[in-house]
C-alpha positions in Angstrom: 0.0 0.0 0.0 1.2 3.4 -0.9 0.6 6.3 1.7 -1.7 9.6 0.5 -0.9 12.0 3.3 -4.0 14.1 4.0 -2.4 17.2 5.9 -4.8 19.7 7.2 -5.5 22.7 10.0 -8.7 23.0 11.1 -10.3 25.4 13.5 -14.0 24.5 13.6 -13.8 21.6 12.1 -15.0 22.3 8.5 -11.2 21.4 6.5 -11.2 18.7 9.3 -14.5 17.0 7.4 -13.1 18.0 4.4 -9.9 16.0 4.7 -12.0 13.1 6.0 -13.8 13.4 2.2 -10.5 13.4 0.9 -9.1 10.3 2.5 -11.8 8.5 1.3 -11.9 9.6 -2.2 -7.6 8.3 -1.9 -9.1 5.0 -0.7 -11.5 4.0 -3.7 -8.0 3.8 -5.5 -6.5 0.0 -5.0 -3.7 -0.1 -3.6 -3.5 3.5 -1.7 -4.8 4.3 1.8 -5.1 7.4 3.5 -2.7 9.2 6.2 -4.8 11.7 8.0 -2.4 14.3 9.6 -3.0 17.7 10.9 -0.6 20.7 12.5 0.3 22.0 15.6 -1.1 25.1 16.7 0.9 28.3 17.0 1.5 30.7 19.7 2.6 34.4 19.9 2.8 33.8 23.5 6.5 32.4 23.8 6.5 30.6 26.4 3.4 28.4 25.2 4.2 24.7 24.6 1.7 22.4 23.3 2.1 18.6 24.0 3.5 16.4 21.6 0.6 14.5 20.6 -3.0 16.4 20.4 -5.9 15.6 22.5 -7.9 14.6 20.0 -8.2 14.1 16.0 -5.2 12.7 14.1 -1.6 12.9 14.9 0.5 15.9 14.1 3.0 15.5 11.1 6.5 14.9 10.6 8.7 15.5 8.2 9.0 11.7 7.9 5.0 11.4 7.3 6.0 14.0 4.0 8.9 12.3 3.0 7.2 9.2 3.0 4.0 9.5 0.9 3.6 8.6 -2.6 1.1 12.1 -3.1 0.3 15.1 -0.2 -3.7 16.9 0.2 -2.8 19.8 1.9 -5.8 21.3 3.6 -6.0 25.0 5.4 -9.2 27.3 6.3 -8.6 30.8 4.5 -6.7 33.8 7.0 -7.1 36.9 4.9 -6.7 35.1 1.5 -3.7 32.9 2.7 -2.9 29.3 4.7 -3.1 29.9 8.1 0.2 30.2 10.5 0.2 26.8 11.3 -0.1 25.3 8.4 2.7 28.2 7.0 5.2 27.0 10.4 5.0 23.6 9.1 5.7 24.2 5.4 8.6 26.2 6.6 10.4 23.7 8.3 10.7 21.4 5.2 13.7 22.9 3.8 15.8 19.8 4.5 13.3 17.8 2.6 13.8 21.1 -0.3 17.2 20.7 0.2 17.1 16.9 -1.0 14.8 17.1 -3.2 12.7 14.3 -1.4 9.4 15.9 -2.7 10.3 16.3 -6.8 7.7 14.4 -8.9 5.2 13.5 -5.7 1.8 14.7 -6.7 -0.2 17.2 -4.4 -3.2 18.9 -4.4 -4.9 21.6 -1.4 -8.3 22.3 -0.4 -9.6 25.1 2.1 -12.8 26.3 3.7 -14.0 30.0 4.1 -16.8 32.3 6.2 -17.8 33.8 2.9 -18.0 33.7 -0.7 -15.5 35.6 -1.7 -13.5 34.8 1.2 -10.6 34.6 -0.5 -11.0 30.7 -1.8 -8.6 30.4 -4.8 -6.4 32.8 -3.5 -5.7 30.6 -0.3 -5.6 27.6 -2.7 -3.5 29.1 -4.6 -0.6 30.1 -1.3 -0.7 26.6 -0.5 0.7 25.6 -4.1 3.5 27.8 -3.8 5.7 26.4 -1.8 4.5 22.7 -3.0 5.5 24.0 -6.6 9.2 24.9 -5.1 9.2 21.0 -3.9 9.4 20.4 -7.2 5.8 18.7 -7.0 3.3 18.0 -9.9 0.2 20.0 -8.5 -3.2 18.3 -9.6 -6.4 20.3 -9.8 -10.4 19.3 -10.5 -11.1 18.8 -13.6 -14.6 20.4 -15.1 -15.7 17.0 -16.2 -16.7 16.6 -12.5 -20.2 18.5 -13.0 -20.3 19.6 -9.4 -17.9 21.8 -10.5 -20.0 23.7 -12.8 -23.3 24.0 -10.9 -22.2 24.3 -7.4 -23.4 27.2 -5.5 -20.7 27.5 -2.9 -18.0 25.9 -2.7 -15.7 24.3 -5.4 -13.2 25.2 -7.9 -10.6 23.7 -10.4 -7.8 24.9 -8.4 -9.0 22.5 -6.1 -12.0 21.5 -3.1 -13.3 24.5 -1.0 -16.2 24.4 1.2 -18.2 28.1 2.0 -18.6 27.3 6.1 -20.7 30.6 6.6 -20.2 33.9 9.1 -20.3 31.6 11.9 -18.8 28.6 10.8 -21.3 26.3 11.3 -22.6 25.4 7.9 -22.2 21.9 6.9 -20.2 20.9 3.6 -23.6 20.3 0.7 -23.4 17.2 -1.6 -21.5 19.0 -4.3 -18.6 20.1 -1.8 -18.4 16.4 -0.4 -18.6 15.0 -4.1 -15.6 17.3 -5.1 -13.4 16.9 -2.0 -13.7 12.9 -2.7 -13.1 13.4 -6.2 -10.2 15.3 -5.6 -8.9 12.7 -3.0 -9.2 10.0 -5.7 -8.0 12.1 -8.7 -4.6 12.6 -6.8 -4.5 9.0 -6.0 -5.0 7.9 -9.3 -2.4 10.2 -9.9 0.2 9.4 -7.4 -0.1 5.1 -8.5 0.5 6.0 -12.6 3.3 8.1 -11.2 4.2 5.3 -9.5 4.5 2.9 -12.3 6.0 5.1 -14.5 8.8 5.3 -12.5 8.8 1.9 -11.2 
């Protein structure tokens, strides 16, 4: 079995349901399985120290879990059009994994959720590719031959899965968001194997 890792930060849960859409979409793909990971917060308060395992949900990351999978989701709700801070700590502490060239080829794709529709969506999508694109890695999108695409109302785009959460947060993803966050999840999957045996 080859590892998908489905990284996220979530605040109210919303990318967290997300990412679970994602894993499963990786999983309708023989012969790939899911690893759901998330972030650890971050602080401005110094002296804060979280511990090294959460609470509750999913692990956090390592650079191992990156170096490690055959393809990334990277999920992040939007802060003012970008990835939030924690998602932005982690990504900056993979410059050994840069520096090797451990991440060339691997394909990735990013998903997000906002408070409103123009929340900044595609823009936030669009920060998290950045630094993926540096890795070297071969970014994969959503295709408009998934129809959701075209008729959803809220969230979706080709850059890849969004979900429009509301002023409060507490609107649930509709049918089209689920459909597209587990088409997305499969689409990379099915990416990530013909990569795979290409190479092989």
């Amino acid at each position: 079995m080859s590892d998908i890792l489905v990284l996220y930060d979530s605040r109210h849960g919303n990318v967290a349901r997300m990412a679970r859409c994602v894993a499963r979409g990786v999983e309708r793909v023989d012969g790939m399985q899911a690893c759901v990971r998330t972030v650890a917060p971050v602080s401005a308060n110094c002296e804060a120290v979280d511990p090294p395992v959460p609470s509750s949900g999913p692990p956090y990351a390592t650079l191992e879990d990156l170096e490690r999978c055959a393809g990334l989701a990277l999920g992040s709700p939007t802060r003012f059009g970008n990835m939030t801070a924690a998602m932005k700590h982690f990504i900056d502490s993979t410059s050994a994994l840069w520096l090797t060239g451990k991440l060339a080829g691997k394909p990735a794709a990013v998903f997000t959720s906002t408070s409103s529709m123009h929340g900044g969506q595609e823009t936030t999508l669009v920060s998290m590719m950045l630094p993926l694109l540096h890795h070297g890695m071969v970014i994969c999108g959503l295709p408009y031959s998934e129809p959701e695409l075209a008729r959803t109302r809220s969230g979706g785009t080709p850059y890849g899965a969004s979900h429009l959460a509301g002023p409060d947060s507490t609107r649930a993803l509709d049918t089209d968001e689920e459909h597209l966050c587990v088409a997305l999840g499969h689409r990379l999957a099915e990416l990530a194997r013909r990569l795979a045996t290409t190479e092989g």
